[in-house]
C-alpha positions in Angstrom: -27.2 -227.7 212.3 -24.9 -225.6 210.1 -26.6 -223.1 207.4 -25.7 -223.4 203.9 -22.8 -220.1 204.3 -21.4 -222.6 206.4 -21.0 -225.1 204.9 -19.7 -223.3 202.1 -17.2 -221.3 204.0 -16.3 -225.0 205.6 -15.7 -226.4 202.5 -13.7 -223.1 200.7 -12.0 -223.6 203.7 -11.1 -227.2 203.3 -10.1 -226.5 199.4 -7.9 -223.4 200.4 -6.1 -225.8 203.1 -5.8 -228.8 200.8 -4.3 -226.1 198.1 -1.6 -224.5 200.5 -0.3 -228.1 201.1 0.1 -229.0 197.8 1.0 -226.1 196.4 3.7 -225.4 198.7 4.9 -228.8 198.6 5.0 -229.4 194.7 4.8 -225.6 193.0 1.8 -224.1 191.1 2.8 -225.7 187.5 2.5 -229.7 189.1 -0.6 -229.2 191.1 -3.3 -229.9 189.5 -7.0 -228.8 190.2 -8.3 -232.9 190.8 -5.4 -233.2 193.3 -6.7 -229.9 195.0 -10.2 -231.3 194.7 -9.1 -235.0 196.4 -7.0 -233.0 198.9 -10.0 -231.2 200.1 -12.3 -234.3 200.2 -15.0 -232.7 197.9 -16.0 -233.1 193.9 -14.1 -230.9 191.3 -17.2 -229.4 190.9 -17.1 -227.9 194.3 -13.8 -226.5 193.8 -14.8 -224.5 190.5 -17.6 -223.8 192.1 -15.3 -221.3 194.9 -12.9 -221.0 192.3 -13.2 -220.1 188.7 -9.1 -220.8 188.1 -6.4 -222.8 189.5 -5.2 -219.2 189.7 -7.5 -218.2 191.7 -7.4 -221.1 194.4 -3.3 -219.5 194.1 -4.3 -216.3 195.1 -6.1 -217.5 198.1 -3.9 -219.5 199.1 -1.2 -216.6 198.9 -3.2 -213.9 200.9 -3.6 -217.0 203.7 0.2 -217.6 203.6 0.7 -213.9 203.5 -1.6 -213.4 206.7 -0.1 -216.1 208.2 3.1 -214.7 207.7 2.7 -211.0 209.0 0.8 -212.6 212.1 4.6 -214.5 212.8 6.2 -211.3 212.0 4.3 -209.1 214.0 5.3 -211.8 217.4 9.0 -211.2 216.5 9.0 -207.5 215.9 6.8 -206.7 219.1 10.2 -208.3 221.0 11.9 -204.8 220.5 11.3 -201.4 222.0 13.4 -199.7 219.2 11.6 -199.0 215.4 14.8 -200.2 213.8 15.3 -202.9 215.6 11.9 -204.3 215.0 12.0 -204.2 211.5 15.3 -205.8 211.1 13.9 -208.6 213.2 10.8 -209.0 211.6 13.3 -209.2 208.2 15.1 -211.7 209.7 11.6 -213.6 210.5 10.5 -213.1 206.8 13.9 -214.3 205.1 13.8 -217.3 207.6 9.8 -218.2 206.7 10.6 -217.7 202.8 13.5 -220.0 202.9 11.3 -222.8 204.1 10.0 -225.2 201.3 6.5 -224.3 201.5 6.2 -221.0 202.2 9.0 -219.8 200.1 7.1 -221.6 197.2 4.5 -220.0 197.6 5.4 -216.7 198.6 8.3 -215.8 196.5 8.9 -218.6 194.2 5.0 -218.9 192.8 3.5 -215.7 193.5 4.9 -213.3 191.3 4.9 -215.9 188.2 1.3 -216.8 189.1 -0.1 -213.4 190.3 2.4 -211.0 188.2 4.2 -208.7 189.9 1.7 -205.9 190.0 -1.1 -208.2 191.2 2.0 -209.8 194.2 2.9 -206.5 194.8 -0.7 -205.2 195.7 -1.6 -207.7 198.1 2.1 -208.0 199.6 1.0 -204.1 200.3 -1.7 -205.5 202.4 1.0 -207.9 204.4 4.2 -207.5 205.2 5.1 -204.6 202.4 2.6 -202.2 204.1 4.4 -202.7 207.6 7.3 -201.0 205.8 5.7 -197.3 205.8 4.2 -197.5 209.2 7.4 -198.8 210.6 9.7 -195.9 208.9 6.9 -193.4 210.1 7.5 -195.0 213.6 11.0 -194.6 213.6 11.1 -190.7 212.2 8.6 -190.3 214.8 10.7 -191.8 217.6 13.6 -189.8 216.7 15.5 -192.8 214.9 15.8 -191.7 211.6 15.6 -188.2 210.3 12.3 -187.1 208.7 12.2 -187.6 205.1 9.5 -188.8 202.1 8.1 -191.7 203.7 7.5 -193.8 200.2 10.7 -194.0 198.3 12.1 -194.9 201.4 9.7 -197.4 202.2 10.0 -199.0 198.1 13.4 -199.0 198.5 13.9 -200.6 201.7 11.0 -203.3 200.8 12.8 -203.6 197.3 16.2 -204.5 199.3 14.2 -207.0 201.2 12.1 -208.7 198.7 15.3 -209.2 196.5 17.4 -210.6 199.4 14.2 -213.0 200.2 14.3 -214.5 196.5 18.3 -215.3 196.8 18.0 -217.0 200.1 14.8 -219.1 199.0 17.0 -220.0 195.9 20.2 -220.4 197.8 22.5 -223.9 198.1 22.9 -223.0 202.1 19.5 -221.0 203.4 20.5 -220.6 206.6 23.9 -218.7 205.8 22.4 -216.7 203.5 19.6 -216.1 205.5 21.8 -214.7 208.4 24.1 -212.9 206.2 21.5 -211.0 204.2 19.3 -210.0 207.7 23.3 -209.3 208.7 23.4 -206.8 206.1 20.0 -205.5 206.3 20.7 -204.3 209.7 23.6 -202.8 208.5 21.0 -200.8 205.7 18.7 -199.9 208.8 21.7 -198.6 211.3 22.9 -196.5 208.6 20.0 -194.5 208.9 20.0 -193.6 212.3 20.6 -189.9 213.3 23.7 -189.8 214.5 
């Protein structure tokens, strides 16, 4: 027999599920907390009961999507030996998943209008923006890039990416602009190899 945590962490569970589909296949402003509620098979009552907001079923939602995300990210970017390489792939991965309807939603087209940027950027930090430092501190320890202040390099890099990301997930033809912005990244990345 299941003890009351869970059955509570079943049924947060259920709502956060429920809430991904719908969010990510209608947007934040035409979901509505009863629809969440149906979704998940349980009362409204249960929902505000996990949830004070709608907001914050959205931020839930988000940091699942974003785990869920890096988890893909991490398979691609494993594939190469070299730092550079691996981050330009793992770009690739991320322009790919955010073009997609639901994800890109969610991720890019949602999340900083729901969360704000500060509150987006601070759990992106947590996801696929803090693999940025760690993989520029890989490649100046490998040799690939010269050594140099780890941060700005990391913002900027992360800035490039996260602005690329929006214009493919708002594109007319995602997959072109998808290849021609990862294209261009890797262009970014080689340029800072030491030569």
């Amino acid at each position: 027999m299941a003890t009351q945590a869970e059955r509570r962490e079943k049924t947060r569970n259920s709502i956060v599920k429920a809430a991904r589909r719908i969010f990510g296949e209608r947007g934040f402003a035409a979901t509505t907390m009863d629809e969440i509620a149906a979704g998940a098979r349980v009362a409204k009552g249960a929902v505000y009961h996990h949830f004070a907001t709608k907001e914050a079923v959205f931020e839930a939602v988000f940091e699942q999507v974003s785990l869920d995300l890096v988890a893909d990210l991490d398979r691609i970017s494993r594939a190469e030996n070299d730092p550079l390489a691996a981050m330009a792939a793992g770009t690739q991965g991320y322009f790919a998943a955010c073009s997609k309807g639901p994800t890109g939603q969610i991720i890019l087209r949602d999340g900083p209008a729901v969360l704000g940027w500060e509150r987006w950027r601070e759990i992106d930090a947590r996801h696929f923006g803090g693999k940025f430092p760690r993989a520029i501190a890989a490649a100046m320890e490998a040799g690939v890039i010269a050594k140099q202040p780890i941060e700005p390099l990391a913002r900027l890099l992360l800035g490039a990416v996260t602005e690329a990301a929006v214009a493919v997930s708002g594109g007319h033809d995602i997959g072109k602009a998808g290849t021609d912005y990862a294209r261009a990244f890797r262009s970014l990345l080689d340029a800072l190899r030491v030569k």
